[in-house]
C-alpha positions in Angstrom: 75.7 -32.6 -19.2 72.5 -32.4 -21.4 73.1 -36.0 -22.3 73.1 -37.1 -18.5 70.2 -34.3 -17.6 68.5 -36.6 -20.9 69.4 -40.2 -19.3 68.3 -39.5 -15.7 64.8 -38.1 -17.5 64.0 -41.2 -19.5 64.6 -43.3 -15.9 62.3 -41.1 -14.3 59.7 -41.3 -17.0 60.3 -45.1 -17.3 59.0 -45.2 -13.4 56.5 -42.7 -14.1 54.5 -45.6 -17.3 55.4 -48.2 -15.1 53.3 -47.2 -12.2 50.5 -45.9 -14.1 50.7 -49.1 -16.1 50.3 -50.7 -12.8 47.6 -48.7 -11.8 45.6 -49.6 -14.6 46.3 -53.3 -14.4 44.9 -53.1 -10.8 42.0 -51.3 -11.6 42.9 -48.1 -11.1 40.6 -45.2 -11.7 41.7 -43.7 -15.3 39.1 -43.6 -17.9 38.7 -46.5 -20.7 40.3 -44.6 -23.4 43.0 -44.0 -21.1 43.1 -47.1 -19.8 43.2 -48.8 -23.8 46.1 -46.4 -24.4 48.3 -46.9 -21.4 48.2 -50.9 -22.5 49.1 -49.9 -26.0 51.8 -47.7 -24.5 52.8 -50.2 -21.9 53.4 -52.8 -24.7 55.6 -50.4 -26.7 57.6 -49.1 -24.0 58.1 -53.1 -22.9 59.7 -53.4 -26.4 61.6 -50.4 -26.6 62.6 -50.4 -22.6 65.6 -52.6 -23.3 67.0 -50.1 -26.4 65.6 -47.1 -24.7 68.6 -46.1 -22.5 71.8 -44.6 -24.4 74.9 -46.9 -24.5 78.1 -45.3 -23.4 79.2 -45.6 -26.9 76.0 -43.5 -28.0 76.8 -40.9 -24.6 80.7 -40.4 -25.6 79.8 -39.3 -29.2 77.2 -37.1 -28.3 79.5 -35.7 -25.8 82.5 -35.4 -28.8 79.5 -34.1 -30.7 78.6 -31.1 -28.5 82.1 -30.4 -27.7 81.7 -29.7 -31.7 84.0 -32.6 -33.4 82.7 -34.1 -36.9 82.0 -37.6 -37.1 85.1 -38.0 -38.8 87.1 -36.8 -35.7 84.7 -38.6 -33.1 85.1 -41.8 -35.4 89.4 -41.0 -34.9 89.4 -40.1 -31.8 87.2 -43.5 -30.8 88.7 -45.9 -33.1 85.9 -46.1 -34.5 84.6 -46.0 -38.5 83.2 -42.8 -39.7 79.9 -45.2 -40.6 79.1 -46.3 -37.7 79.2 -42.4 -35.0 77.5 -41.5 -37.7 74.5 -44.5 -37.1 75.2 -44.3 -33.5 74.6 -40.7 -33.4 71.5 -40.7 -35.3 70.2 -43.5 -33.3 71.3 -41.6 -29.9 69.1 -38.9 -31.3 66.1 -40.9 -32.0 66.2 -42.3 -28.5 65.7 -38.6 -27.4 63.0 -38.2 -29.8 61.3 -41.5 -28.3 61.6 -39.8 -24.4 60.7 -36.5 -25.6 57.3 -38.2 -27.2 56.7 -40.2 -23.9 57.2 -36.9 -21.6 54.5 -35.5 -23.4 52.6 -38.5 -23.1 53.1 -38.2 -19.2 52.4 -34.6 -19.3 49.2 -35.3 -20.7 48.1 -37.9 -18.6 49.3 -35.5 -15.6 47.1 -32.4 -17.1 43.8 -34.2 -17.3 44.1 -35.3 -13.7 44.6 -32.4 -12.1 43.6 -33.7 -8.3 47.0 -35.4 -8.1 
């Protein structure tokens, strides 16, 4: 559930940078230094857009996970080596970390415009 709450978040924030980056490339009316960093931000989220979402793989183990299985049983139970839920989970989690760091972002960008 928390995985799924997680996925549909990073979508929404995805929409969220794209129209501000939008906004910005039309001349919208955000400060320079916002302006500067949005590009920045834009350029980085255009890299990381394609890796951003989790993979069903990456969604099943964190499920296993949660349900409180060790990578040992997750890697069983998916046919998978112990190695690679263990990479797969770690990367999972990073990918969180990555939303998580751009809700902020948004959250920041929200609190010094506080007319919207």
């Amino acid at each position: 559930m928390l995985v799924c709450q997680l996925s549909l978040l990073i979508i929404i924030v995805n929409c969220i940078l794209l129209n501000l980056f939008r906004r910005v490339g039309n001349g919208g009316r955000i400060g320079r230094e916002h302006s500067l960093l949005m590009k920045r931000k834009a350029t980085r989220v255009k890299r990381r857009e394609s890796i951003l979402a989790l993979t069903e793989r990456e969604k099943a183990i964190l499920r296993l996970k949660t349900d409180g299985l060790s990578d040992y049983k997750i890697a069983h139970k998916l046919k998978m080596d112990t190695p690679k839920v263990t990479r797969a989970r770690i990367n999972a989690l990073k990918k969180i970390e990555f939303a998580r760091a751009d809700l902020q972002f948004v959250d920041g960008l929200i609190g010094h415009h506080p007319h919207r």
